[in-house]
TIZA-13536 format. One record per residue: residue in one letter; z, x negated, y of N, C-alpha, C in turn. Coordinates in steps of 0.02 Angstrom, whole numbers, padded with zeros to 5 digits, always signed. Each point is the difference from the previous one (the first is absolute). Example, Ala and Ser with C-alpha at 12.3 -4.5 7.8 and 13.67 -1.06 7.14 Angstrom:
// residues 2
A+00390-00660-00284+00000+00045+00059+00000-00045+00060 S-00036+00018+00053+00003-00042+00059+00037+00039+00055 
//
This chain:
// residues 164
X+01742+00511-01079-00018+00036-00060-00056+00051+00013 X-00035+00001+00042-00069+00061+00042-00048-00035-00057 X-00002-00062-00025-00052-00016-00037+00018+00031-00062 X+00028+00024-00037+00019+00022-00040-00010+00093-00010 X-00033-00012-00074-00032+00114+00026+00057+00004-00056 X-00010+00078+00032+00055+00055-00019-00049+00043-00049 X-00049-00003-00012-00031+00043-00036-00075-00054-00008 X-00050+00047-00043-00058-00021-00017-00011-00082-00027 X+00076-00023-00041+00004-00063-00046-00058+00012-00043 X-00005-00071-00039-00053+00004-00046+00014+00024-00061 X+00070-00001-00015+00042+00034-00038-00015+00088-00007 X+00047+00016+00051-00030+00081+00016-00079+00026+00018 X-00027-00052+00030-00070+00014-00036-00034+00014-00076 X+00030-00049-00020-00008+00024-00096-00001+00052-00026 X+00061+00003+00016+00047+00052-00030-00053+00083+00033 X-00002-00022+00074-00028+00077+00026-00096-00013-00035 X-00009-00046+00002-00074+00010-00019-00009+00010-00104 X+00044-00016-00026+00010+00026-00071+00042+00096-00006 X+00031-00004+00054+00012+00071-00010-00043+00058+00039 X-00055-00032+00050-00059+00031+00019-00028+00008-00053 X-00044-00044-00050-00023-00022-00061+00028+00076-00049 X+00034+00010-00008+00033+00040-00054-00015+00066+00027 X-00018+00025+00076-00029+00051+00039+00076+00051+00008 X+00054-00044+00045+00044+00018+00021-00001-00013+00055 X+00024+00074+00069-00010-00028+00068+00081-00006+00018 X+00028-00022+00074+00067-00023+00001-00024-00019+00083 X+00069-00010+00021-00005-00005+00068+00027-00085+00015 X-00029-00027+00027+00029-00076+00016+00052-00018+00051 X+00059-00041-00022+00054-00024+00055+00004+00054+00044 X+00044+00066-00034+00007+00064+00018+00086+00006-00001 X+00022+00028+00037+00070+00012-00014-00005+00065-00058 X+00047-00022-00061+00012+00089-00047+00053+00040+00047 X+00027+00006+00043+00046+00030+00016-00014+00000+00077 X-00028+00031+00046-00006+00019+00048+00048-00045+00046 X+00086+00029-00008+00028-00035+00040+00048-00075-00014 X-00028-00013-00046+00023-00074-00037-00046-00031+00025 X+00032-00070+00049-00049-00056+00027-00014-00050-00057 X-00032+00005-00044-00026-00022-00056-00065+00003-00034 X-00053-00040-00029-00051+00016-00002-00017-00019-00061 X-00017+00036-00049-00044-00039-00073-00075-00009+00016 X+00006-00018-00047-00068-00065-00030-00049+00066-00006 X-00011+00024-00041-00032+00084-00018+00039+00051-00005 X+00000+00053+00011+00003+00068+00002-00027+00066-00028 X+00040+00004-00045-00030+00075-00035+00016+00053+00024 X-00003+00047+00049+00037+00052+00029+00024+00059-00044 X-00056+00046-00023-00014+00033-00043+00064-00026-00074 X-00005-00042-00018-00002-00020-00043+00086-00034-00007 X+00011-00014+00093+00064-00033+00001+00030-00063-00030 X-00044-00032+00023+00011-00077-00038+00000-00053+00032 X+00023-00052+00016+00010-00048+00049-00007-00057-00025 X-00069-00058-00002+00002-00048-00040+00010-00062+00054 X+00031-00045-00031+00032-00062+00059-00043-00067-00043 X-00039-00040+00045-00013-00059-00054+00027-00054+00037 X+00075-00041-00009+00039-00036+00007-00065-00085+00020 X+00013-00036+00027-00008-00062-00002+00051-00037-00022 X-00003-00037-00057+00068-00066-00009+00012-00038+00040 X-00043-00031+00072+00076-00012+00034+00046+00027+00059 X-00058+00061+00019+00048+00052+00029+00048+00032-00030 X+00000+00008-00063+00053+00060-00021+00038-00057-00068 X+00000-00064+00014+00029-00057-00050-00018+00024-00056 X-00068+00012-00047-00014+00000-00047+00057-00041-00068 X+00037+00026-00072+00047-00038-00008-00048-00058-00056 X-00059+00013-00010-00056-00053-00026-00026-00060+00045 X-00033+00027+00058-00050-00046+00041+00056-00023+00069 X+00040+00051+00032+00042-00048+00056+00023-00077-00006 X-00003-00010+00069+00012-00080+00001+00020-00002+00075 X+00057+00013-00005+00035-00017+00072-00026-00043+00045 X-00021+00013+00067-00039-00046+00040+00063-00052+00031 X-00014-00065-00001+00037-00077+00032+00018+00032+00047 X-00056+00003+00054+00023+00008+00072+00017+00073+00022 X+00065-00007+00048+00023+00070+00020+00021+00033-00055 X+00028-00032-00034+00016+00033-00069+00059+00059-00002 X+00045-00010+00030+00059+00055+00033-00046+00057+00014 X-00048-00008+00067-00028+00063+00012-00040+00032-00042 X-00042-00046-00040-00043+00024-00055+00051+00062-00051 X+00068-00032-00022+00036+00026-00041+00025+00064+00004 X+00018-00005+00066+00023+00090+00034-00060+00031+00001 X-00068-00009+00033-00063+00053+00013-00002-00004-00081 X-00012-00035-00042-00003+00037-00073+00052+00045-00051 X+00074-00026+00034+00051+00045-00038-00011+00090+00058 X-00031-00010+00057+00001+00076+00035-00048+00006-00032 X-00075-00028-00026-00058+00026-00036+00044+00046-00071 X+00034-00029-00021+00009+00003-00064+00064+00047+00008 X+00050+00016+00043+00044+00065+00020-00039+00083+00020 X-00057-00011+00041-00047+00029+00006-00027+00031-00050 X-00041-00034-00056-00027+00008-00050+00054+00041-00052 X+00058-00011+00005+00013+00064-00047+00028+00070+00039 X+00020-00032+00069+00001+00084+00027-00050+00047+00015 X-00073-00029+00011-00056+00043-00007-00015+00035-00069 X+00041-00020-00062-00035+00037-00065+00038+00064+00010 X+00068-00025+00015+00066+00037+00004-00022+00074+00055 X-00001-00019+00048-00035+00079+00040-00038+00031-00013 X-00079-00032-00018-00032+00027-00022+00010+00045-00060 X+00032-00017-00034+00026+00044-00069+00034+00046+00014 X+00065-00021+00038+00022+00071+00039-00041+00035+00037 X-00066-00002+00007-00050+00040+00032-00057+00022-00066 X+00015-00008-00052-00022+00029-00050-00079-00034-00014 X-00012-00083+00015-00059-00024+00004+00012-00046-00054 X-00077-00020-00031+00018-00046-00051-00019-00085+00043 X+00030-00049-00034-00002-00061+00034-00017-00071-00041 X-00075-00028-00003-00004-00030-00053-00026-00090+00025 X+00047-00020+00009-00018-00074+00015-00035-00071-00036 X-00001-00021+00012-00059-00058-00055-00003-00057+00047 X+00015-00050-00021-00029-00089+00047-00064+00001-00014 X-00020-00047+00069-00071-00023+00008-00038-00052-00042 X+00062-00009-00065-00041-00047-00051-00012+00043-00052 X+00014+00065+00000-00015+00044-00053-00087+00015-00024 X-00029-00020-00033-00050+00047-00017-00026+00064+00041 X-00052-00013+00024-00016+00077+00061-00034+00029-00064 X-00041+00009-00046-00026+00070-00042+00091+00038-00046 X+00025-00064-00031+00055+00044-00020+00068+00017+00058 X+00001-00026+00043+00012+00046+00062-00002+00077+00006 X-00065+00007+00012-00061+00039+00017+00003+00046-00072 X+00023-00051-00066-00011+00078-00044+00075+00050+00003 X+00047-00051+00019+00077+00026-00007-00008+00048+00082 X-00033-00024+00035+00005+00055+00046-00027+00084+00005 X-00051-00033-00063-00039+00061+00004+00029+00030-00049 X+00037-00012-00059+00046+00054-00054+00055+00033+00055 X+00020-00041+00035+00059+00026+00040-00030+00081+00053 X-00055-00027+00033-00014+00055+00057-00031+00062-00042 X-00028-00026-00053-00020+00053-00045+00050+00062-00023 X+00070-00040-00027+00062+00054-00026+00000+00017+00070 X+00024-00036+00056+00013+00042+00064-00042+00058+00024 X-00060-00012-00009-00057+00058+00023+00001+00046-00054 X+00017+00018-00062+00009+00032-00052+00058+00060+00032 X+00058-00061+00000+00074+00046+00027-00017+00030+00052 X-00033-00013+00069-00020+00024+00045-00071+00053-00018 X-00042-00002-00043-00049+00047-00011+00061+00064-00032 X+00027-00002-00029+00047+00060-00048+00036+00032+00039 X+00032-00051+00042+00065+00033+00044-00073+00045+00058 X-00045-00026+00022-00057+00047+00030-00035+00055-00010 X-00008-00014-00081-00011+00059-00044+00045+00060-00006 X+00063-00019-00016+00063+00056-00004+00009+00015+00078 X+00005-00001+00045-00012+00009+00058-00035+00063+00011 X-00070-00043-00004-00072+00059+00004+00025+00046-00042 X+00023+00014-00072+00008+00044-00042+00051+00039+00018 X+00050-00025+00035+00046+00076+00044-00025+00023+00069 X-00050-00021+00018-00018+00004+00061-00045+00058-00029 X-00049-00003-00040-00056+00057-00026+00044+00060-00033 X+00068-00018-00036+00022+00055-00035+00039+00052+00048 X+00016-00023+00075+00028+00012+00052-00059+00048+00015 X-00049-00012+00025-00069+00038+00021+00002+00060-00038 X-00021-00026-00060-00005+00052-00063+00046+00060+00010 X+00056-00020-00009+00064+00061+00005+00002+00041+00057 X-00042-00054+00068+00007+00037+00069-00071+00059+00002 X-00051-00043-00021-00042+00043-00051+00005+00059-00016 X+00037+00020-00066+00021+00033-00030+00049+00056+00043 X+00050-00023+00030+00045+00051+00045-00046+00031+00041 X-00043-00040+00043-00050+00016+00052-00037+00065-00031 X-00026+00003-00052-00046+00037-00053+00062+00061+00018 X+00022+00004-00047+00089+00044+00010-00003+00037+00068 X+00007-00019+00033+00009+00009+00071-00046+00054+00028 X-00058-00044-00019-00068+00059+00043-00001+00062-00049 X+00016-00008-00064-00009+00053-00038+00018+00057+00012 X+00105-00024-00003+00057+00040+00043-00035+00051+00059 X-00032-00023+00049-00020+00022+00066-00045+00024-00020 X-00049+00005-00044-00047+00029-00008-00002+00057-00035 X+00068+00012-00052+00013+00052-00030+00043+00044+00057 X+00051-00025+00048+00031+00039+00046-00060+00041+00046 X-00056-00042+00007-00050+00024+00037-00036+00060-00026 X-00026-00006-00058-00040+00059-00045+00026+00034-00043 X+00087-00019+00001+00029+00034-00060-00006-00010-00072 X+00037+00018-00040-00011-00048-00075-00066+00040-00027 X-00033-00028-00040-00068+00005-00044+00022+00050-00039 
//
C-alpha cells in the first residue's frame, strides 16, 4: 500500500485549490490536536476547524463502494477500522472544542469550498469577539490601574507639600 498517498489526492487538491480561490489560508495534512495521532485534509487553526475529504473506497462510501473480489476479508476489516476511526476522530475533537466538517471525494470542490468557507467564517467571528472582549478587560484593567496609579502619586504628593 506505499503506492497509495495519504495526502495531496486529486480530490483534496480541489477542494484545497477552490478554497485557496475564495482567499482562505489553512494548513495541509496537519494534526488539529497536537497530541492526537491524526491528521486532516486542511486546517483552520485560528478558526478551529478540521476538514476530512473521505475517498469512497477507503472510508466505504455508502453510494460509490464496491467491495474488492480479492482479499476480501482483509479488505472488510481495514475498511470497518477506516470507518470506527472516522467517528472517533469527530468525537474528540469536539470534546476539544473544534469544529469537524467532512465531505467525499465525489463531492463538488467549489460547493465544498463554499460550505467551508461559511463555516470558518462563523468560527473566526466567535473567535474575533471572544478576542475582542478579552482586549476590552485587558484595557479597562490598565485604565483603573491608571487611574489608582494617578491616586497614588497625588496622595504622596500632597503628604509631600501638604494640602493646597
Amino acid at each position: 500500500m506505499q503506492g497509495n498517498k495519504s495526502r495531496d489526492t486529486k480530490p483534496e487538491i480541489a477542494v484545497r485549490s477552490a478554497v485557496h480561490a475564495l482567499g482562505m489560508r489553512y494548513r495541509v495534512s496537519a494534526r488539529p490536536l497536537r497530541y492526537l495521532r491524526r491528521t486532516a485534509d486542511l486546517v483552520f487553526r485560528n478558526a478551529r476547524v478540521a476538514v476530512f475529504v473521505d475517498g469512497c473506497f477507503w472510508r466505504g462510501c455508502p453510494k460509490h463502494h464496491a467491495p474488492p473480489k480479492t482479499n476480501a476479508s482483509y479488505w472488510a476489516t481495514k475498511i470497518r477500522g477506516n470507518k470506527s476511526r472516522d467517528e472517533d476522530t469527530p468525537k474528540r475533537l469536539r470534546e476539544e472544542g473544534r469544529t469537524v466538517l467532512r465531505f467525499w471525494s465525489h463531492e463538488e470542490p467549489l460547493r465544498v469550498a463554499t460550505q467551508i468557507e461559511e463555516v470558518v467564517a462563523t468560527n473566526s467571528v466567535i473567535a474575533i469577539d471572544k478576542h475582542n472582549r478579552i482586549a476590552e478587560r485587558s484595557f479597562r484593567a490598565v485604565q483603573s490601574a491608571n487611574r489608582s496609579d494617578r491616586a497614588r502619586v497625588r496622595n504622596i504628593h500632597r503628604a509631600a507639600n501638604g494640602p493646597r
